[in-house]
C-alpha positions in Angstrom: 78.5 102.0 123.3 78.7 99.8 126.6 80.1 101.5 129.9 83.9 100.5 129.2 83.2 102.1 125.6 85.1 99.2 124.0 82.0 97.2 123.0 78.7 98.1 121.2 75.8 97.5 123.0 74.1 94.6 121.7 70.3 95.5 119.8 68.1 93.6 118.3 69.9 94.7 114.6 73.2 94.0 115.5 72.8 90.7 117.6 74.5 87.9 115.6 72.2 85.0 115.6 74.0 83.1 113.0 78.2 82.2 112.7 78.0 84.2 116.3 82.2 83.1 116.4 82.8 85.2 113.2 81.2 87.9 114.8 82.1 91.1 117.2 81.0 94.3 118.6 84.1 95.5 119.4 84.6 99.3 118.4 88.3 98.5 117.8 87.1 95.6 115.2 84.9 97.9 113.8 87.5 100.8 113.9 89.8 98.5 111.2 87.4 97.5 109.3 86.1 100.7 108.2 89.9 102.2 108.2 90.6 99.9 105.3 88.4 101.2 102.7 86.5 104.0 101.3 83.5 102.5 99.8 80.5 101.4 101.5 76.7 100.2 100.2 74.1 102.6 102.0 70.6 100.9 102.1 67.5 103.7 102.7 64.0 103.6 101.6 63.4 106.1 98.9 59.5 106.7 97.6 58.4 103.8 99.7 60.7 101.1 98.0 64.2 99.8 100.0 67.4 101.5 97.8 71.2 100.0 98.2 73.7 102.3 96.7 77.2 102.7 97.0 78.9 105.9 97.7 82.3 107.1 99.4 82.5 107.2 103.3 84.6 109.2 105.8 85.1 108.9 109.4 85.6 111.2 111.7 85.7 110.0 115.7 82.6 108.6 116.7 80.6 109.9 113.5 80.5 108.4 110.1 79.9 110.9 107.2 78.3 109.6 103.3 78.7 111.6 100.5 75.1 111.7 98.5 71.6 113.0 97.7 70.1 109.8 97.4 70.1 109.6 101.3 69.6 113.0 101.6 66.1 112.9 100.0 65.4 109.6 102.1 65.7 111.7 105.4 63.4 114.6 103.9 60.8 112.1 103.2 61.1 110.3 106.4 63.3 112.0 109.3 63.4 109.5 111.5 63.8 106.4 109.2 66.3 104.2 109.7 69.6 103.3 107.2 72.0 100.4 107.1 75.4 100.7 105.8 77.6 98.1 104.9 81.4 97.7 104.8 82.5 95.1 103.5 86.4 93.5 102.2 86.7 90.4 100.5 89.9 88.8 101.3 89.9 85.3 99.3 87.8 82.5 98.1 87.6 79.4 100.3 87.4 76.2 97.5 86.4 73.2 99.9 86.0 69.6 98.6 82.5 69.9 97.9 80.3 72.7 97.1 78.7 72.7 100.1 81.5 73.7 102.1 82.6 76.3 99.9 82.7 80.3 101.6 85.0 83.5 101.4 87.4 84.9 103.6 86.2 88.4 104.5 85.8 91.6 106.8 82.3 92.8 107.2 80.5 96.0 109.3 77.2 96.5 109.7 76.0 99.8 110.7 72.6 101.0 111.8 71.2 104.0 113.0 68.8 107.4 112.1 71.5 109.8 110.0 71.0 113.9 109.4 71.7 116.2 106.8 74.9 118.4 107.9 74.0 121.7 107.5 76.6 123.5 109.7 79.9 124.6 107.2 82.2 123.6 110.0 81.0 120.5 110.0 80.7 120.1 106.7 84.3 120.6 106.2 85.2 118.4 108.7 82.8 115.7 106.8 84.3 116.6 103.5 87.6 116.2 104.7 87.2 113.0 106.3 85.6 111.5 103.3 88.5 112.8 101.4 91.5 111.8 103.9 89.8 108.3 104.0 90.3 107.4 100.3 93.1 109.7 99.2 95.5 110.5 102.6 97.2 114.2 101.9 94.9 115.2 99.0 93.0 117.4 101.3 95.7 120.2 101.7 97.1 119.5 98.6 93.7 120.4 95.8 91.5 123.7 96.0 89.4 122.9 99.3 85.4 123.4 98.6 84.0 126.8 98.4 80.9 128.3 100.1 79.3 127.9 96.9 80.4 124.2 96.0 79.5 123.4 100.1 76.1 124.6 99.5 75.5 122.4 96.7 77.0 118.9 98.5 75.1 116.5 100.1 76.9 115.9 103.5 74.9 113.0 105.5 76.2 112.2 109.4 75.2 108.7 111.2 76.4 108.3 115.0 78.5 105.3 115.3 76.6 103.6 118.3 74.4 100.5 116.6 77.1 98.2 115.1 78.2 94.7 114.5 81.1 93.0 112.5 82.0 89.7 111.1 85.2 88.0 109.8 85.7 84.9 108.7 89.3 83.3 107.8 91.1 79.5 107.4 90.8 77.0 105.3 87.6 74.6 104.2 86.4 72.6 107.0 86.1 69.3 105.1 89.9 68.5 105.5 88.9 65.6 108.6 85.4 64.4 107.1 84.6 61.7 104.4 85.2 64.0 101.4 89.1 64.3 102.3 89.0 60.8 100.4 88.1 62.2 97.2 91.4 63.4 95.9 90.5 67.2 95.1 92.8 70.1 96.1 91.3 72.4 98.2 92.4 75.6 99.9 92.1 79.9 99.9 92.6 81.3 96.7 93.4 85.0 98.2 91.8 88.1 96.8 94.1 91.0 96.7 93.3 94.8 94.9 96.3 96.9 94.6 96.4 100.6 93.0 97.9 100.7 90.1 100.4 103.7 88.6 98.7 107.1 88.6 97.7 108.1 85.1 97.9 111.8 84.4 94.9 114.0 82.9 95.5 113.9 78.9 94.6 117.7 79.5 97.3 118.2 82.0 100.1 120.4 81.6 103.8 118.7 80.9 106.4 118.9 84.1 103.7 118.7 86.8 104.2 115.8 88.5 102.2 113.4 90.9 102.8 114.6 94.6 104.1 111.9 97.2 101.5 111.0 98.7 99.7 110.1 95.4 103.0 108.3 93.6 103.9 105.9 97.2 100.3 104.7 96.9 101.3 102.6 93.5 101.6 99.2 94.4 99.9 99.0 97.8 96.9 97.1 98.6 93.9 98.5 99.1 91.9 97.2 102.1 94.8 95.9 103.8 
């Protein structure tokens, strides 16, 4: 982060050479993009050969925790390589007059930097629970928390938020004042919206128990808002 420790400091990664308006380094821009979802697409570089996979993501002040081994065995075969992660919400198709000028509304972050295995249990914890807090709010005190055993077994991978970029792009198509406004077409956003649905009970569950609040409020909400 810059001096004020509002802004990124600009690498050659994270510099935005193209659609520079759409972008931002702003750790607040980057703060609510990442606080709208859970999911992100970690790219490594496993036996020699690049690897995107997505996996569940927490944050936790300025560090960014993944859940996985695939990354895990990318750091044991080379320590100082490297990842990307993406984060990215797709909030509606832009359907121009012509094809060229078609897009999509979205939210995008870009994060770069050289992660490490937690190994420390408090830490892991505090990983664990940040993964879980950022997809499922309240589940954390509310389920069996992990034991030593369980911890042992998880893959727990950190990444310091300090190499990071982000891009949105909403409005309309920008052929509404050119030549092809004359061809009679409709044109506009056709939003995208993903909303959780009501929760559906394990068949193996026994009768009376009941979702808890902060699992049965979450029905009907958008997700990435």
């Amino acid at each position: 982060m810059s001096g004020d420790g509002g802004e990124f400091e600009v690498t050659e990664r994270t510099r935005l050479r193209r659609m520079r308006e759409k972008g931002s380094h702003a750790r607040a821009d980057l703060d609510a993009v990442l606080g709208a979802g859970f999911l992100c697409h970690l790219g490594v570089v496993v036996d020699g050969a690049p690897m995107v996979v997505p996996t569940v993501y927490g944050v936790d002040g300025d560090r960014f925790y993944v859940h996985g081994s695939v990354a895990s065995r990318s750091l044991v075969q080379a320590p100082d390589g490297v990842v990307c992660v993406n984060v990215t919400h797709v909030d509606g198709l832009v359907l121009a007059r012509s094809v060229f000028e078609h897009g999509v509304n979205y939210r995008s972050a870009m994060i770069y930097g050289v992660p490490r295995i937690v190994t420390d249990p408090e830490e892991k914890l505090r990983g664990l629970r940040a993964l879980t807090e950022q997809s499922s709010p309240g589940q954390w005190e509310y389920v069996r928390q992990p034991s030593r055993k369980e911890l042992a077994a998880t893959a727990l991978v950190a990444l310091d938020l300090t190499e990071a970029s982000v891009k949105i792009a909403t409005g309309f198509p920008d052929d509404g004042d050119g030549p092809d406004a004359e061809l009679g077409v409709w044109a506009g956003v056709l939003p995208m919206v993903t909303r959780f649905g009501e929760p559906v009970a394990d068949p193996l569950l026994p009768a009376g128990i009941e979702p808890p609040a902060h699992i049965a409020e979450r029905a009907g909400t958008v997700y990435g808002a």
